[in-house]
PATOR-584303 format. One record per atom (N, C-alpha, C, O): x, y, z; atom name. Coordinates in steps of 0.2 Angstrom, whole numbers, padded with zeros to 4 digits. Example, Ala and Ser with C-alpha at 12.3 -4.5 7.8 and 13.67 -1.06 7.14 Angstrom:
<numars>
<numar xx="0066" yy="-0028" zz="0039" atomo="N"/>
<numar xx="0062" yy="-0022" zz="0039" atomo="CA"/>
<numar xx="0066" yy="-0016" zz="0039" atomo="C"/>
<numar xx="0071" yy="-0017" zz="0042" atomo="O"/>
<numar xx="0064" yy="-0011" zz="0035" atomo="N"/>
<numar xx="0068" yy="-0005" zz="0036" atomo="CA"/>
<numar xx="0064" yy="0000" zz="0039" atomo="C"/>
<numar xx="0067" yy="0006" zz="0040" atomo="O"/>
</numars>
This chain:
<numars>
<numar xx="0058" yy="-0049" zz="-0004" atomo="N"/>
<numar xx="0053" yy="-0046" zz="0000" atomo="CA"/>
<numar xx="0046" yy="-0048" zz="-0002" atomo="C"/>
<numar xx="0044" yy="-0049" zz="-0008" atomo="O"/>
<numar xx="0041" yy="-0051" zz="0003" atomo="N"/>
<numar xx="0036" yy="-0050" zz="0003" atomo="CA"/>
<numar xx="0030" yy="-0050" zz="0000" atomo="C"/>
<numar xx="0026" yy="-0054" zz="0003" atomo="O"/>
<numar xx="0027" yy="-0048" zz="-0004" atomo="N"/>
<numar xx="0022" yy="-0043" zz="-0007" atomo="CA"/>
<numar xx="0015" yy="-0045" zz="-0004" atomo="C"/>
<numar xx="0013" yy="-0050" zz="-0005" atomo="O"/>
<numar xx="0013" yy="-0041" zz="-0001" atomo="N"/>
<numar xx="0005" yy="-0041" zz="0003" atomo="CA"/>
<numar xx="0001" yy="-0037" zz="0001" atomo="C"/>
<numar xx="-0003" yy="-0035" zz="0005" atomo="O"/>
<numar xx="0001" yy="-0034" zz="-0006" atomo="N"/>
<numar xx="-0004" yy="-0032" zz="-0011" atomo="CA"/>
<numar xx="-0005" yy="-0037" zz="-0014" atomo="C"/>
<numar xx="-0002" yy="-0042" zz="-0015" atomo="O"/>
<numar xx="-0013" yy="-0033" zz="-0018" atomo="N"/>
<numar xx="-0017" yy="-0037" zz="-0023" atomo="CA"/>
<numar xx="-0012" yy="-0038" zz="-0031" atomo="C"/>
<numar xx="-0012" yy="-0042" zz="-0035" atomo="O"/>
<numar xx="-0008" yy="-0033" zz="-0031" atomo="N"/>
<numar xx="-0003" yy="-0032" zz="-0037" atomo="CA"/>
<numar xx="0001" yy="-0034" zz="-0037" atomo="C"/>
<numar xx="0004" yy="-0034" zz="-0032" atomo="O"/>
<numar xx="0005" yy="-0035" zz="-0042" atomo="N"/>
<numar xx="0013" yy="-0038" zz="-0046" atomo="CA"/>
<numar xx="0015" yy="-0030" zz="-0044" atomo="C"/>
<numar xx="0011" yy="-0025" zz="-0045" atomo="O"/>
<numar xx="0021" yy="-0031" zz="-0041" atomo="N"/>
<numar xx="0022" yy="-0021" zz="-0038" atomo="CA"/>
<numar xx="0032" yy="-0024" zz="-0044" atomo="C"/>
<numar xx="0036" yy="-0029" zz="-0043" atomo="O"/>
<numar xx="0033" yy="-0017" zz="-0048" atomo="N"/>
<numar xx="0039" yy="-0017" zz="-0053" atomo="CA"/>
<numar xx="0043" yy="-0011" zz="-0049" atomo="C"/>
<numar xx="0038" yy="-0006" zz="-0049" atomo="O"/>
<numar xx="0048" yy="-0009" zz="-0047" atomo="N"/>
<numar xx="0052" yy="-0006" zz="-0044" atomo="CA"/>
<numar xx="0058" yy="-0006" zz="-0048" atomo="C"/>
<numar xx="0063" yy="-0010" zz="-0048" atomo="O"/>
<numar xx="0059" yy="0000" zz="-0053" atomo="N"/>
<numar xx="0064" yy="0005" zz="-0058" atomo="CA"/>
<numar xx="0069" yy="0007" zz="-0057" atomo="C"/>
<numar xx="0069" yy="0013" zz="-0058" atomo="O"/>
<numar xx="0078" yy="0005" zz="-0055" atomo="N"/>
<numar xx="0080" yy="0012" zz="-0050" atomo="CA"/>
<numar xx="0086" yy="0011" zz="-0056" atomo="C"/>
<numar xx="0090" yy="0006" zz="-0056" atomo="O"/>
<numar xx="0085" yy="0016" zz="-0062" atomo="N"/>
<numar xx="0091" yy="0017" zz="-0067" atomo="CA"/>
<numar xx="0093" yy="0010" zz="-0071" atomo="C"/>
<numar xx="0098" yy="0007" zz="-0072" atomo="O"/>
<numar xx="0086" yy="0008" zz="-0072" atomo="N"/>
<numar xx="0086" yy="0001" zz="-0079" atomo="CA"/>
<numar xx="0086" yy="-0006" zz="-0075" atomo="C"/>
<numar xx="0085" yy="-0011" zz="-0077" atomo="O"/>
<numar xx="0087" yy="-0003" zz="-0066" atomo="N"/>
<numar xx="0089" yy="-0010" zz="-0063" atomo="CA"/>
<numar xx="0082" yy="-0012" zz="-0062" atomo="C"/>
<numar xx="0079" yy="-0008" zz="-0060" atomo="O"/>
<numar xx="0079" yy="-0019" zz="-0064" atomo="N"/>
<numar xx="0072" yy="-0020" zz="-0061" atomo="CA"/>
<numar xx="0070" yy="-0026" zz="-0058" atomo="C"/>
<numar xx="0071" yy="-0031" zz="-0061" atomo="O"/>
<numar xx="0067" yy="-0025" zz="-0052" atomo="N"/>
<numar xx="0065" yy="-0031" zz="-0047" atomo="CA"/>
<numar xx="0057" yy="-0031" zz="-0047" atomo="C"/>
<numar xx="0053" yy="-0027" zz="-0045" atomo="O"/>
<numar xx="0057" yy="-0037" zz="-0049" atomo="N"/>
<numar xx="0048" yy="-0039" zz="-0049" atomo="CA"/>
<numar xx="0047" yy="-0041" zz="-0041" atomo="C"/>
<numar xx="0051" yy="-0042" zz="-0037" atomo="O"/>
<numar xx="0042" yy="-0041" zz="-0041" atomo="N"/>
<numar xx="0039" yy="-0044" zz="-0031" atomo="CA"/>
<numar xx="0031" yy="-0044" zz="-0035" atomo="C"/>
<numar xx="0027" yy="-0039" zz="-0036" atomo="O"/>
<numar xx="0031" yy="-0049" zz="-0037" atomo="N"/>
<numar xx="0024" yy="-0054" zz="-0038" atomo="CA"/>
<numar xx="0018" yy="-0055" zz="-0031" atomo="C"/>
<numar xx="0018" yy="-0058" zz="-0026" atomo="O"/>
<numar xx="0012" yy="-0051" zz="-0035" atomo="N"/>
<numar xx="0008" yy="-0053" zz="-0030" atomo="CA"/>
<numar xx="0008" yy="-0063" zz="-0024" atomo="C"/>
<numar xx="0007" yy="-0068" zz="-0026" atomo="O"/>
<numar xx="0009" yy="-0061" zz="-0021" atomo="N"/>
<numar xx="0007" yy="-0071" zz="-0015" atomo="CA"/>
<numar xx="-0001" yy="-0071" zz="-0015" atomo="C"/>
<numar xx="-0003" yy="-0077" zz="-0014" atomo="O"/>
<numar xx="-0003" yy="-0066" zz="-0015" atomo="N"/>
<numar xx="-0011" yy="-0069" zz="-0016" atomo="CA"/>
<numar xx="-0015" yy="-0069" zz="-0008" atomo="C"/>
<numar xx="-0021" yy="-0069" zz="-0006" atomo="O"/>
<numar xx="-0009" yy="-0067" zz="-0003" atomo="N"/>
<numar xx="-0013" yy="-0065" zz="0004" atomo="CA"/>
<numar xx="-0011" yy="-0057" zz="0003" atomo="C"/>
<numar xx="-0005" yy="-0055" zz="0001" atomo="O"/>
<numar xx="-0018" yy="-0051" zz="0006" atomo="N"/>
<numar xx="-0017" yy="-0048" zz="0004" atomo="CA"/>
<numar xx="-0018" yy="-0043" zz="0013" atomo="C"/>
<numar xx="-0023" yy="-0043" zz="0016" atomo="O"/>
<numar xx="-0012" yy="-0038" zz="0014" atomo="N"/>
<numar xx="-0013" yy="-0035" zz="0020" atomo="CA"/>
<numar xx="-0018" yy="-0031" zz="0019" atomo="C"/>
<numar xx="-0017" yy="-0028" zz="0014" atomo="O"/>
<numar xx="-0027" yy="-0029" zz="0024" atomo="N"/>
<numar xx="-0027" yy="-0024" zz="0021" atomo="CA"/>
<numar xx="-0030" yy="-0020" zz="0030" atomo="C"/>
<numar xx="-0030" yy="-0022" zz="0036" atomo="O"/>
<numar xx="-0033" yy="-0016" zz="0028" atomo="N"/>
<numar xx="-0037" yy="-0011" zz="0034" atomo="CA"/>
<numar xx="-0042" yy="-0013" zz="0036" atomo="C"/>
<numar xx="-0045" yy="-0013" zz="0030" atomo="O"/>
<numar xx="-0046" yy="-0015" zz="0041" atomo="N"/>
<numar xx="-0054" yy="-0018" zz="0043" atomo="CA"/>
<numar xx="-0055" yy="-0009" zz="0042" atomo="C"/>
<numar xx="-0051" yy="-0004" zz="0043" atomo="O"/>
<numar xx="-0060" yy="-0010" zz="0041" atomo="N"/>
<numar xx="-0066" yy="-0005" zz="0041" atomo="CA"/>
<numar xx="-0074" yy="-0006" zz="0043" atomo="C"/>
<numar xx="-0077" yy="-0011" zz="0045" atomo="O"/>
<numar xx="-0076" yy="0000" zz="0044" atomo="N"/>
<numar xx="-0084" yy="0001" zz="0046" atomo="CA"/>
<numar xx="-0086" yy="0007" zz="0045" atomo="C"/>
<numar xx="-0083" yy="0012" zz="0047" atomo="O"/>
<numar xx="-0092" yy="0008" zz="0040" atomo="N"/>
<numar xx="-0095" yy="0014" zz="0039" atomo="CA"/>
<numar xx="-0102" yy="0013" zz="0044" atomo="C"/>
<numar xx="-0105" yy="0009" zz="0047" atomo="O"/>
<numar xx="-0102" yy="0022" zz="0045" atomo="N"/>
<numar xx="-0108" yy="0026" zz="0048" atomo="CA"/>
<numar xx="-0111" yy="0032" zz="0044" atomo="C"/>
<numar xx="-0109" yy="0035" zz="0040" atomo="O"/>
<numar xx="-0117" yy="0032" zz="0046" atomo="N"/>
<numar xx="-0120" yy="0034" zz="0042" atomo="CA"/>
<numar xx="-0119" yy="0044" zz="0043" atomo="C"/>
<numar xx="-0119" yy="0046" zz="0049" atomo="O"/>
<numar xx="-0119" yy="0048" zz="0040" atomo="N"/>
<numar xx="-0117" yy="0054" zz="0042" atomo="CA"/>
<numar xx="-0121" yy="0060" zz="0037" atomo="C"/>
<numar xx="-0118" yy="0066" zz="0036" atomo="O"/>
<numar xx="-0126" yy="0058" zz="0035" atomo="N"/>
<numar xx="-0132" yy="0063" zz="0037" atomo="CA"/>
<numar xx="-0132" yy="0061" zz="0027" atomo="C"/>
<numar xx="-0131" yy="0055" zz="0025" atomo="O"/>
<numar xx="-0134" yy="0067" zz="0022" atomo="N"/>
<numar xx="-0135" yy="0068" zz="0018" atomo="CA"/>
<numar xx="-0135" yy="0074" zz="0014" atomo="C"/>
<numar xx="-0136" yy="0079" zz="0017" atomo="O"/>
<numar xx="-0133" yy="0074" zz="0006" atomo="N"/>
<numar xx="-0132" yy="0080" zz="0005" atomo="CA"/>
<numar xx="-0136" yy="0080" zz="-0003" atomo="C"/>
<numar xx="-0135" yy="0076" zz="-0008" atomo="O"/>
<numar xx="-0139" yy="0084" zz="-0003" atomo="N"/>
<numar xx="-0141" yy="0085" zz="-0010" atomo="CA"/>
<numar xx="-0146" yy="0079" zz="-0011" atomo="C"/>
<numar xx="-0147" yy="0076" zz="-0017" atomo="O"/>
<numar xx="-0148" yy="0077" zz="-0003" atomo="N"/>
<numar xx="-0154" yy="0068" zz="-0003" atomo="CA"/>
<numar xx="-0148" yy="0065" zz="-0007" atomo="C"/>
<numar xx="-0151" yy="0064" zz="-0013" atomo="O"/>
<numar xx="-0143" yy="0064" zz="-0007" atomo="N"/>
<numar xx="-0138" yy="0059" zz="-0007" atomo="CA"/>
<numar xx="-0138" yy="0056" zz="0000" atomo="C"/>
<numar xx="-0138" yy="0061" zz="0003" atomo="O"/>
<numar xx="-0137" yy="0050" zz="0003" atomo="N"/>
<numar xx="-0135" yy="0048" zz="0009" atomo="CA"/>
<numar xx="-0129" yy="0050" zz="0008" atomo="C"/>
<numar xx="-0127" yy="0052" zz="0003" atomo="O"/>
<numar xx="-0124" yy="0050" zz="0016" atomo="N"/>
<numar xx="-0115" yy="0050" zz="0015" atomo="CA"/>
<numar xx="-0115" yy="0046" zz="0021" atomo="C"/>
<numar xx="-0117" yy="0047" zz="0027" atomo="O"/>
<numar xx="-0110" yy="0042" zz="0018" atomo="N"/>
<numar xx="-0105" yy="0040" zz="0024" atomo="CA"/>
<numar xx="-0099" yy="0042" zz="0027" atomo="C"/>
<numar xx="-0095" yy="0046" zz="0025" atomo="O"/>
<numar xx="-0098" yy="0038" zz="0033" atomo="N"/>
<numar xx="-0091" yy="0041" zz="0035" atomo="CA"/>
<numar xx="-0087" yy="0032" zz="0034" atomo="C"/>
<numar xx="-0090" yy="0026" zz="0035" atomo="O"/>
<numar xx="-0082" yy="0033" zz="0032" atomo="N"/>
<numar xx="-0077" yy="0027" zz="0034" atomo="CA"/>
<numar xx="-0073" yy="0027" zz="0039" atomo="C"/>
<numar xx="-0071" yy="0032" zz="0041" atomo="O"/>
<numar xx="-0073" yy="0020" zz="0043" atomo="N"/>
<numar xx="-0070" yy="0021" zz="0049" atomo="CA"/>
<numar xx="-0065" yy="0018" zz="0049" atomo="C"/>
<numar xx="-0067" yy="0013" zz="0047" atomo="O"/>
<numar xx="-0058" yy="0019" zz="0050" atomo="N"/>
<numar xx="-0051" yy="0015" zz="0050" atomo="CA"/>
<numar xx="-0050" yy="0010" zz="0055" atomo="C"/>
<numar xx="-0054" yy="0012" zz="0060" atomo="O"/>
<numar xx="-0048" yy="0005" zz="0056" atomo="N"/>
<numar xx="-0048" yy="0000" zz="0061" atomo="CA"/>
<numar xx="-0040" yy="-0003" zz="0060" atomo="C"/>
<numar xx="-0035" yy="0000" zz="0058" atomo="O"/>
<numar xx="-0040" yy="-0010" zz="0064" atomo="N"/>
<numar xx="-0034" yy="-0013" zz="0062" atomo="CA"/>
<numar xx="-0031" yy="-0014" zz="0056" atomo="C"/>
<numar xx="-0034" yy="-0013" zz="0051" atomo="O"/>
<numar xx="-0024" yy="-0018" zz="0057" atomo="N"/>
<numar xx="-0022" yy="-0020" zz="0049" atomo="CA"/>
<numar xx="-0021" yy="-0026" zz="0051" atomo="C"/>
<numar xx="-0017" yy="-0027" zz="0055" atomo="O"/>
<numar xx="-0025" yy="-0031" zz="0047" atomo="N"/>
<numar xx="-0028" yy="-0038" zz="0048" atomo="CA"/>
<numar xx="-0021" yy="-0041" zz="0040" atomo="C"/>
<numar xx="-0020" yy="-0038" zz="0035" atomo="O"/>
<numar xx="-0020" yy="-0048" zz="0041" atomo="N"/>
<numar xx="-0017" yy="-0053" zz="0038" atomo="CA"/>
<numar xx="-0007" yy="-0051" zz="0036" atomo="C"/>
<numar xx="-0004" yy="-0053" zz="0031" atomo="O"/>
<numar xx="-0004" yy="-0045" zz="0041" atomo="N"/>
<numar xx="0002" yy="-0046" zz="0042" atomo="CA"/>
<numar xx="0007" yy="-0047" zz="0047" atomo="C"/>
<numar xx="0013" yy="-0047" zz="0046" atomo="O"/>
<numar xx="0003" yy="-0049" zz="0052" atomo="N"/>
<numar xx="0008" yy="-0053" zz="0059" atomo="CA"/>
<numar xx="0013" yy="-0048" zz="0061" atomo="C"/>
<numar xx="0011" yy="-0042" zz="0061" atomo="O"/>
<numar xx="0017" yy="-0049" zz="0064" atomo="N"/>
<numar xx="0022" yy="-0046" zz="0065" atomo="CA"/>
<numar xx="0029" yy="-0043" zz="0062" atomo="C"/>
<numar xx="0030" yy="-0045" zz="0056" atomo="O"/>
<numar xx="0032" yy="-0039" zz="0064" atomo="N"/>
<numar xx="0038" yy="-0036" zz="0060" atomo="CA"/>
<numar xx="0046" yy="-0042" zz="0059" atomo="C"/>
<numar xx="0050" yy="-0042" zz="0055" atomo="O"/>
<numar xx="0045" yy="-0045" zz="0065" atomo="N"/>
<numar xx="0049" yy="-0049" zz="0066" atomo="CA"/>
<numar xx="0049" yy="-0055" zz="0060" atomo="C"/>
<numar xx="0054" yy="-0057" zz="0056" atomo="O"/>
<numar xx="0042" yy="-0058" zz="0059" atomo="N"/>
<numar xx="0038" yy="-0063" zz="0053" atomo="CA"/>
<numar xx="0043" yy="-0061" zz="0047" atomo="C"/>
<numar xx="0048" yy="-0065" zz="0046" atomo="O"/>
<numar xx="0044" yy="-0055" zz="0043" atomo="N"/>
<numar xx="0047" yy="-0053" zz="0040" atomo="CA"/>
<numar xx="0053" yy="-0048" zz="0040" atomo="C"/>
<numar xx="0054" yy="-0042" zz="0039" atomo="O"/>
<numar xx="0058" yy="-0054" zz="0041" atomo="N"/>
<numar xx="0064" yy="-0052" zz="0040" atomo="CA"/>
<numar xx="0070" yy="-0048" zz="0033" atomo="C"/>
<numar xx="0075" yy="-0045" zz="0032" atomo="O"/>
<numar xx="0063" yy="-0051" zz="0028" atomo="N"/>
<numar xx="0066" yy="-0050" zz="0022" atomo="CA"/>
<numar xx="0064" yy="-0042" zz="0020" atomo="C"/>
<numar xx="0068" yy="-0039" zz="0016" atomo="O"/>
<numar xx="0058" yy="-0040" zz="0023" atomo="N"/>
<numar xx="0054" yy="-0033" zz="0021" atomo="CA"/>
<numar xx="0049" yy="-0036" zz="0020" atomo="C"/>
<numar xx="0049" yy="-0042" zz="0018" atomo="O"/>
<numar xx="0042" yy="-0031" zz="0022" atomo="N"/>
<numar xx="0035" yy="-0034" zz="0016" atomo="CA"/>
<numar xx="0033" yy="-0027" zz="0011" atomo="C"/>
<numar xx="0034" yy="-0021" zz="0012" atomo="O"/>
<numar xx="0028" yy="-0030" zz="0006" atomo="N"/>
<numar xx="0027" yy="-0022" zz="0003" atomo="CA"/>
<numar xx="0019" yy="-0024" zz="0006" atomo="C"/>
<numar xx="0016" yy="-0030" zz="0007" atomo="O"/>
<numar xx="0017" yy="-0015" zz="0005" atomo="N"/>
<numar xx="0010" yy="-0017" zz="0007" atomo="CA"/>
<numar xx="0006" yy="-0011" zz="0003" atomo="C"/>
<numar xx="0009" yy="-0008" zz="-0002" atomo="O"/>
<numar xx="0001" yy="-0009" zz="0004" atomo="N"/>
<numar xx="-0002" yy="-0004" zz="0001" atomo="CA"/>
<numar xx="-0001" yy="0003" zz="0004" atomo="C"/>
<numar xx="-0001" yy="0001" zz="0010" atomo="O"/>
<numar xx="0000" yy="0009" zz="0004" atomo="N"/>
<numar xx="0000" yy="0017" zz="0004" atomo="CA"/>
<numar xx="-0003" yy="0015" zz="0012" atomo="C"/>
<numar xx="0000" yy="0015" zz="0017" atomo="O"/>
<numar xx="-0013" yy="0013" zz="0009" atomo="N"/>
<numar xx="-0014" yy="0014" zz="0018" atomo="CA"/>
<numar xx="-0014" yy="0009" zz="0025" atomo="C"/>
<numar xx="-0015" yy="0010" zz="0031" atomo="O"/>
<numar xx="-0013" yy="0005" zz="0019" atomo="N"/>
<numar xx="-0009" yy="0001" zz="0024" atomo="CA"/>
<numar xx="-0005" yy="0002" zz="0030" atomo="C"/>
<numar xx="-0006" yy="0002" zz="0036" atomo="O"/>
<numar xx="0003" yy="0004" zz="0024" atomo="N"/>
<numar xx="0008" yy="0007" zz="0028" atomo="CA"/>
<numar xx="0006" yy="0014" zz="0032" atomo="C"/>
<numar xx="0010" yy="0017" zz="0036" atomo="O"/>
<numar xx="0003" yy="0015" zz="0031" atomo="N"/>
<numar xx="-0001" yy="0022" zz="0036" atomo="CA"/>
<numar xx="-0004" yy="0020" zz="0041" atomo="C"/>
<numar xx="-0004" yy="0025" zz="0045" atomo="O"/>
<numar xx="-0006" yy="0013" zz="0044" atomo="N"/>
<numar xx="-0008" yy="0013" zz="0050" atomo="CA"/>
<numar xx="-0004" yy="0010" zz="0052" atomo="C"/>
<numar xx="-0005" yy="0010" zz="0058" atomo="O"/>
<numar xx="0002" yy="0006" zz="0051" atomo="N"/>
<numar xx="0006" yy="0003" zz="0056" atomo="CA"/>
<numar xx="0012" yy="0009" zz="0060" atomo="C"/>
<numar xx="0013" yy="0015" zz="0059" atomo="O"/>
<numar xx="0014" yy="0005" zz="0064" atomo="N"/>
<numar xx="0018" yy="0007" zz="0069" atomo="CA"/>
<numar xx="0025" yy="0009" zz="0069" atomo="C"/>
<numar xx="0028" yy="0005" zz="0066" atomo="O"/>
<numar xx="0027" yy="0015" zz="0072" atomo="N"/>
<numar xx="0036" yy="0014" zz="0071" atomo="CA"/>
<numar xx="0039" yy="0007" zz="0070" atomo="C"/>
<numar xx="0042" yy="0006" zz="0065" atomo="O"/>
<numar xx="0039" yy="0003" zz="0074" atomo="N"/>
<numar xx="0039" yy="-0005" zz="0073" atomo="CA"/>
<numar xx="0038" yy="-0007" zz="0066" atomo="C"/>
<numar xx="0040" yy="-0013" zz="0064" atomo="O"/>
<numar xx="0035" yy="-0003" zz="0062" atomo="N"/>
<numar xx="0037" yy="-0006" zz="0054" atomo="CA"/>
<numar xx="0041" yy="-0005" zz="0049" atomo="C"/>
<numar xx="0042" yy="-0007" zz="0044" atomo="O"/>
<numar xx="0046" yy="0002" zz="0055" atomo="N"/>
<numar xx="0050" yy="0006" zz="0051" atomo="CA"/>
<numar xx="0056" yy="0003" zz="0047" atomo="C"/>
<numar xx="0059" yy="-0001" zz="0050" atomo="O"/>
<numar xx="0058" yy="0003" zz="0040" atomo="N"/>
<numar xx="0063" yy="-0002" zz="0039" atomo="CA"/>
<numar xx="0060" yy="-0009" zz="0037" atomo="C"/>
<numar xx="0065" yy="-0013" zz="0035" atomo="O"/>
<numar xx="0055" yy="-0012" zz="0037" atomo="N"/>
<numar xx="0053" yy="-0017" zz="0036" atomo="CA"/>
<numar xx="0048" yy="-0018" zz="0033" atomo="C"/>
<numar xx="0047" yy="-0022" zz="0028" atomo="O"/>
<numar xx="0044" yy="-0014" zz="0035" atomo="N"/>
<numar xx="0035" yy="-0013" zz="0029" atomo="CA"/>
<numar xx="0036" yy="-0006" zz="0022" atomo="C"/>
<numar xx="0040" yy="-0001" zz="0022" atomo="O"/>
<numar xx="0034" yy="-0008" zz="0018" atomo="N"/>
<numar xx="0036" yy="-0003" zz="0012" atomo="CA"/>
<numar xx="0030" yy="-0003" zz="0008" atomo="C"/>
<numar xx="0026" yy="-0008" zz="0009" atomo="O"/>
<numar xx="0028" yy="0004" zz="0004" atomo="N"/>
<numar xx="0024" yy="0005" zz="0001" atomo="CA"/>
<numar xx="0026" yy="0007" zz="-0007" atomo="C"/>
<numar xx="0031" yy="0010" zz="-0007" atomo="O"/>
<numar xx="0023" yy="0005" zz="-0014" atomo="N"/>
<numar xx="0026" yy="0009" zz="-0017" atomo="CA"/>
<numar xx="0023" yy="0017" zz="-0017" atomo="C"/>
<numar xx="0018" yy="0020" zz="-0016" atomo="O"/>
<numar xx="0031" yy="0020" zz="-0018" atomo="N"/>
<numar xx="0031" yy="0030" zz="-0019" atomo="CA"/>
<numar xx="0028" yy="0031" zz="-0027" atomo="C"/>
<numar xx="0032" yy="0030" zz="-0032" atomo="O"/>
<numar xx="0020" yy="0032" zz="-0026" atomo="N"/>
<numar xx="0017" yy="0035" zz="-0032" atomo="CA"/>
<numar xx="0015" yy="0041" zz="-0030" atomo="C"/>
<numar xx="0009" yy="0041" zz="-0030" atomo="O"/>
<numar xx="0018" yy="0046" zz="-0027" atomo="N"/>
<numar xx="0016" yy="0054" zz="-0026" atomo="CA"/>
<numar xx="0017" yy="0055" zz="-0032" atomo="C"/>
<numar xx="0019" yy="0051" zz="-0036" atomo="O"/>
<numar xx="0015" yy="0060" zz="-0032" atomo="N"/>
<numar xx="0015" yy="0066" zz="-0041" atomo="CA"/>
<numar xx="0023" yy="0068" zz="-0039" atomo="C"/>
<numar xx="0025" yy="0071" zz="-0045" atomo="O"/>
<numar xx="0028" yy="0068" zz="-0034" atomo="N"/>
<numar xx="0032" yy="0069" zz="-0034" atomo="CA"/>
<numar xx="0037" yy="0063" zz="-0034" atomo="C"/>
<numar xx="0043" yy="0065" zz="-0034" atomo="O"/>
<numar xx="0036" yy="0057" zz="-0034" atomo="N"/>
<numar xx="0040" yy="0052" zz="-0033" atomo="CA"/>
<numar xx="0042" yy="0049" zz="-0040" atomo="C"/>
<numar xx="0043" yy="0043" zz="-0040" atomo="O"/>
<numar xx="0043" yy="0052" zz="-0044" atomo="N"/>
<numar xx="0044" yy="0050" zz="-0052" atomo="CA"/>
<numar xx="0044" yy="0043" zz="-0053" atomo="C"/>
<numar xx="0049" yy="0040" zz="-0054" atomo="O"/>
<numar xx="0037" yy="0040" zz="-0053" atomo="N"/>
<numar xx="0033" yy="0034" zz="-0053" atomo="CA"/>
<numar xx="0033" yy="0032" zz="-0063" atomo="C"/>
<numar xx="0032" yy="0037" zz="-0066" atomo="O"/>
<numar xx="0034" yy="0026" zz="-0066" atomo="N"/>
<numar xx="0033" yy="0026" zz="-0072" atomo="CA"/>
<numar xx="0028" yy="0023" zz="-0074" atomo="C"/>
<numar xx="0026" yy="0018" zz="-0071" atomo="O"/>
<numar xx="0024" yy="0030" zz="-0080" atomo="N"/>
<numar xx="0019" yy="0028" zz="-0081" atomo="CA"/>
<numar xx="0016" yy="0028" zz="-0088" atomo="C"/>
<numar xx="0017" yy="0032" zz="-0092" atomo="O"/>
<numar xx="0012" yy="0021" zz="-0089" atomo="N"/>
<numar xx="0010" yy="0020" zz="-0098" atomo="CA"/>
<numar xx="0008" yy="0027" zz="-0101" atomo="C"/>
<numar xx="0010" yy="0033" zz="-0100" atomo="O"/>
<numar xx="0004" yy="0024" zz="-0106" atomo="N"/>
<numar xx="0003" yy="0031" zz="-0112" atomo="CA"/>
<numar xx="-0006" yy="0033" zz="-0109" atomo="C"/>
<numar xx="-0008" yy="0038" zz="-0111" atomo="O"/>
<numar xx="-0009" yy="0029" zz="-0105" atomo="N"/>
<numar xx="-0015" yy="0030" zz="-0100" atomo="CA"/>
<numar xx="-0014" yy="0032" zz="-0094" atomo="C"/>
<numar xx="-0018" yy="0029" zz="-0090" atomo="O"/>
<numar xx="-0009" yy="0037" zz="-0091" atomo="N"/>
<numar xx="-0007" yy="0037" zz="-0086" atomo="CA"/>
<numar xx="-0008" yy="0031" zz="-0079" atomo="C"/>
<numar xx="-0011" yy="0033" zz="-0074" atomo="O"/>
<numar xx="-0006" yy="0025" zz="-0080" atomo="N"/>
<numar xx="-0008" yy="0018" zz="-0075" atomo="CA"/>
<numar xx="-0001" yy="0021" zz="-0075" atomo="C"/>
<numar xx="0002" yy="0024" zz="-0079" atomo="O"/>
<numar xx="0001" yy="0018" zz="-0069" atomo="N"/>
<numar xx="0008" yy="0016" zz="-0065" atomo="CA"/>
<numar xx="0010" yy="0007" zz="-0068" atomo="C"/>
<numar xx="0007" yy="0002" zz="-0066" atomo="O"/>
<numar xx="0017" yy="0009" zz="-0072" atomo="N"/>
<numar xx="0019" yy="0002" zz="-0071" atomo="CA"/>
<numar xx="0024" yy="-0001" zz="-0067" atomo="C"/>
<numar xx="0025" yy="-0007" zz="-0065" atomo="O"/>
<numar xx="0029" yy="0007" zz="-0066" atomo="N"/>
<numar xx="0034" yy="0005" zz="-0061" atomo="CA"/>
<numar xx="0037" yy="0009" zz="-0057" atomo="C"/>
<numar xx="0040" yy="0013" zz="-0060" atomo="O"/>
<numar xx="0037" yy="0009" zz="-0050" atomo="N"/>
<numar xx="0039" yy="0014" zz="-0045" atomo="CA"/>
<numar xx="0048" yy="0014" zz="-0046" atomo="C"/>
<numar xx="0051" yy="0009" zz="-0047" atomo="O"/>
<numar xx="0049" yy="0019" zz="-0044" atomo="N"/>
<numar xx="0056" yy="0021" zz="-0043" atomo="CA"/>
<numar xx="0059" yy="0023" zz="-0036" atomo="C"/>
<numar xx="0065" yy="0024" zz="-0034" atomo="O"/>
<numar xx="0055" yy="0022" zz="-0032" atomo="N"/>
<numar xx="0059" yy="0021" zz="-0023" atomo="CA"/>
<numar xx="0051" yy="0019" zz="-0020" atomo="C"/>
<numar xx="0045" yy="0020" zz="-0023" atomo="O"/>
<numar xx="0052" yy="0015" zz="-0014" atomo="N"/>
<numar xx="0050" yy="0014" zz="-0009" atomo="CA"/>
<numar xx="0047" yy="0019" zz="-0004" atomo="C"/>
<numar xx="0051" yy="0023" zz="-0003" atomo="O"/>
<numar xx="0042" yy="0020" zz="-0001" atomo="N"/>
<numar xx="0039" yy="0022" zz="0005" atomo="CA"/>
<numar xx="0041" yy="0018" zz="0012" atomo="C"/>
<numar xx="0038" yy="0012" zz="0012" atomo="O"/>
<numar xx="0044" yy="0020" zz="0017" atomo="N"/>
<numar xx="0042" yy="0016" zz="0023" atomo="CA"/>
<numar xx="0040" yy="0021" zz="0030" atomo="C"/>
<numar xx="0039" yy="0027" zz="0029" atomo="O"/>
<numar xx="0038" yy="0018" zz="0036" atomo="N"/>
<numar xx="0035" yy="0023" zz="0040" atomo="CA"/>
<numar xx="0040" yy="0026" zz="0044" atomo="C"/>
<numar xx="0039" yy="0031" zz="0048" atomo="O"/>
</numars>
């Protein structure tokens, strides 16, 4: 599989472990901020969601790709089975150092 994250993504399922090393191309979301008033004379912005730029197609990857949380949130039914995220909810029993970082997910997100 893939890896279209910035990170080495570690994947745990009962001692079994499969690494998926960073490729160094990384899928992500274009974006665009607007300005949307202020508060406490702080400015604020708003973030604006756009495409998902540097994944191609579903077809491209036959093998699966991983991508990041929002990533895989903007793609389409068409990535269902093929695009994966890793599952760090507070409920996905994700494994984590003694500084709560995540070192290794224990399942998969897809859409």
């Amino acid at each position: 599989m893939l890896n279209l994250t910035p990170h080495n993504i570690t994947v745990d399922v009962n001692g079994v472990v499969h690494e998926f090393p960073a490729t160094g191309v990384v899928a992500r979301v274009s974006t665009s901020s607007v300005e949307a008033g202020s508060r406490f004379n702080i400015p604020v912005i708003k973030t604006l969601y756009g495409e998902v730029e540097g994944i191609g197609k579903p077809e491209d990857h036959p093998e699966g790709v991983l991508v990041s949380a929002l990533v895989l949130g903007r793609l389409g039914q068409e990535w269902s089975d093929v695009a994966f995220a890793p599952a760090t909810g507070p409920n996905d029993n994700c494994i984590r150092d003694s500084k709560g970082h995540v070192v290794a997910v224990t399942k998969l997100v897809t859409v």
